[in-house]
C-alpha positions, 0 to 999 in steps of 0.5 A: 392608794387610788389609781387614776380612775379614783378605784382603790388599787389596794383592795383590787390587788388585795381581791385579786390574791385572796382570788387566786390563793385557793385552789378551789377558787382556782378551779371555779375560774378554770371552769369558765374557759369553755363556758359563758354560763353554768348551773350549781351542779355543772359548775361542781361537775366541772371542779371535779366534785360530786354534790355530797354533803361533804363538799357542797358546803365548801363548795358554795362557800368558795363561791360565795366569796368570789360573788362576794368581791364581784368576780362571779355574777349569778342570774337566770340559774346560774353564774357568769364571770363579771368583767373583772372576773374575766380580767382575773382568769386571764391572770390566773390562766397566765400564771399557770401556763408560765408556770407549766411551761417554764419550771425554771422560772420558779427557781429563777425568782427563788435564787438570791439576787446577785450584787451586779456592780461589784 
């Protein structure tokens, strides 16, 4: 499906959620609320991960993959949110705040609809 700008709405949605469905994905997102740019290093000190063999793989691999459906932008060491990087972090950040802020609104949506015309 293409909206009217001819982009194809599928994949954007499709990136969107395979995006937000990783809580290390999540984090790398979180880490650019304060920060216009970070390096490697400062970007796994702000996930909360120390530069051992054992996460750093993991680690570049949840990276790679938001380079890789364009919401991570790396130049001059380091990396930047891209414009629809920066759309998909407000989402995320939303998405968060509604759900900390309001913890019936999961119960609201997990309830059965009721029939109203009855």
């Amino acid at each position: 499906m293409r909206n009217s700008l001819g982009k194809n709405v599928s994949k954007s949605t499709s990136n969107l959620l395979y995006c937000i469905s990783n809580d290390m994905r999540r984090s790398i997102l979180n880490s650019f609320t304060r920060h216009q740019q970070l390096t490697f290093s400062e970007l796994m000190n702000q996930c909360g991960l120390t530069p051992k063999y054992d996460t750093t793989g993991s680690f570049n691999y949840h990276l790679s993959e938001l380079i890789r459906i364009g919401v991570l932008s790396k130049a001059d060491g380091g990396y930047r949110l891209t414009r629809i990087g920066r759309r998909i972090h407000r989402i995320v950040r939303l998405l968060q705040r509604h759900v900390k802020g309001d913890s019936l609104l999961l119960f609201w949506y997990s309830k059965p609809r009721q029939n109203r015309h009855a």
